[in-house]
N, C-alpha and C positions, 0 to 999 in steps of 0.2 A: 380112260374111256371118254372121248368127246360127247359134246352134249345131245347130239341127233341120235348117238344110238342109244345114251341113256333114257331121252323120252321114247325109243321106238321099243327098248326093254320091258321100262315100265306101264307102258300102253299095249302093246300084247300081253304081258302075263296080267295084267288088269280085266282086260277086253274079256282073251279068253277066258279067265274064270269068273266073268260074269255072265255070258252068255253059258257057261256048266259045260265047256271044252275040254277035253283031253290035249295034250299034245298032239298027238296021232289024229285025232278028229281036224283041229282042225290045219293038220297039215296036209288032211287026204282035201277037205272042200275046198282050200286055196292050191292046192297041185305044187305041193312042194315035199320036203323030206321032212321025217321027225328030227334027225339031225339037224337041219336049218332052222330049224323052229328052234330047237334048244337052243343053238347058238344065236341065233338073235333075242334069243329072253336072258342069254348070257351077257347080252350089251356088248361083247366084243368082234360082231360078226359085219362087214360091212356089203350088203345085202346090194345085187345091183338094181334098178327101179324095175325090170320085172318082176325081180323078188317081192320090192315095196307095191306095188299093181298088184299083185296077185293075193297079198297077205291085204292088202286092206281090204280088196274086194271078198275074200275070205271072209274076213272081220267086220263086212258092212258101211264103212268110212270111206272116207279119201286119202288120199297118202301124206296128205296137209297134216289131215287130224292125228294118225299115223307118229307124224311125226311131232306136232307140237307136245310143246310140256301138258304136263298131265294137269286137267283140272280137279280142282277141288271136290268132293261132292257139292257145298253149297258154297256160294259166291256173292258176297255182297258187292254189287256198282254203284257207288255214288253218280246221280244223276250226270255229273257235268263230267264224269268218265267215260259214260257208254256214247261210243262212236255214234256219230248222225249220219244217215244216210237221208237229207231232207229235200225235198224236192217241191219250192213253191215258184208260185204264178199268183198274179193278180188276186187276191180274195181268198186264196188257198194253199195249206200248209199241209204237203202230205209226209210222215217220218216214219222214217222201221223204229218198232219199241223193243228189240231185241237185238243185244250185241252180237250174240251168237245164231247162226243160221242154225234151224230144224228142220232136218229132211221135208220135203214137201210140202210145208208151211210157211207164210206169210203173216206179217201182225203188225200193222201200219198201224198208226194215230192219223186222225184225217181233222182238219182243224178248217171251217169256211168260216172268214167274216159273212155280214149279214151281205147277202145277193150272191153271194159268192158258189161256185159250179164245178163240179167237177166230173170229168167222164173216164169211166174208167176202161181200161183196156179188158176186152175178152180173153177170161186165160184159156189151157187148154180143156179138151173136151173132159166132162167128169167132172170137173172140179166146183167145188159145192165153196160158197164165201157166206159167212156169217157176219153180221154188222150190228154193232150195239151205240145206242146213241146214249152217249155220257154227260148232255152241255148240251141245252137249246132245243131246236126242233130240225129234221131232216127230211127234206122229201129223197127220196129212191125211185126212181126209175128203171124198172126192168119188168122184161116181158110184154110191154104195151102198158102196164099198170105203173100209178104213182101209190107208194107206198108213204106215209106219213108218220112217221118216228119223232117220239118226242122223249126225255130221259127217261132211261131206264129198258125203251122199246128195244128189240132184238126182232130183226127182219134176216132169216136164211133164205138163199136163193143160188140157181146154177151160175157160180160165176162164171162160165164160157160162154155167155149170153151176153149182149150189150147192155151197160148198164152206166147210170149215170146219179151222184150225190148236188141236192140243192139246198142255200138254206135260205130260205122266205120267209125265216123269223124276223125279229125285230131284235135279236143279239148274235152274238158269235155265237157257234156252233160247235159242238165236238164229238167224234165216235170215234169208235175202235172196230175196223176191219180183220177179221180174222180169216185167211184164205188157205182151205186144205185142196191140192192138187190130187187129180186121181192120182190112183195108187203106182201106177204102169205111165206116168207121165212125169220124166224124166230131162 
């Protein structure tokens, strides 16, 4: 048994009985066969990518997740493991704090030396961003209002609105953005 179908075995019979799936169940929501189901929980079945499109989307995932090895329940990363996605300019250091993508979520570290600006892009409509300032003081700009954060503050606001971070301290600065996309916004 090669390795893709072993992880696509063990990832459906995982998936499905964690979501409390029959076989049948969910071969009727992905539009496939109970037999196809078996045989791909049998690891021997080489499934073509509609099959894999269909059963992930069955299953709620991508065909990536689908297919990668299975994770652990819990997972420790050493800092200097988890991949950087970091993106700075001038005064400003913005970083994903998570290795792994969550549906519809966002979880940046935003780092300004002191003067330091940042503006942040509109996401789509619905979408609601939470902002905790962890380090220093923050001005927030949205809405026409300046919002003023300083540690410990937590400012919620529509992130599909113009919005921009400043910091007019007299030290560096640091928060953590947390951004939930509507629910229908894909």
């Amino acid at each position: 048994m090669n390795i893709l179908a072993q992880n696509l075995a063990k990832n459906v019979v995982t998936l499905r009985k964690k979501q409390g799936l029959t076989q049948m169940q969910l071969a009727k929501i992905s539009g496939l066969t109970r037999p196809s189901v078996a045989l791909i929980e049998s690891g021997s079945a080489n499934p073509t990518l509609e099959v894999l499109v269909k059963l992930s989307q069955g299953l709620s995932l991508s065909v990536d997740e689908l297919l990668s090895a299975p994770r652990a329940e819990c997972q420790h990363i050493p800092a200097d493991e988890i991949p950087l996605d970091v993106r700075s300019r001038k005064g400003v250091t913005l970083r994903k704090l998570l290795p792994h993508t969550i549906p519809a979520t966002e979880m940046d570290d935003l780092i300004l030396d002191v003067g330091g600006r940042f503006t942040g892009s509109p996401h789509v409509e619905g979408t609601k961003e939470y902002f905790v300032c962890i380090e220093g003081s923050i001005d927030i700009a949205v809405l026409g209002q300046v919002f003023a954060l300083k540690k410990g503050d937590v400012l919620t606001f529509p992130g599909d609105k113009p919005h921009s971070y400043r910091n007019r301290g007299k030290t560096k600065a640091r928060g953590v953005s947390v951004v939930l996309f509507h629910p229908h916004a894909n």
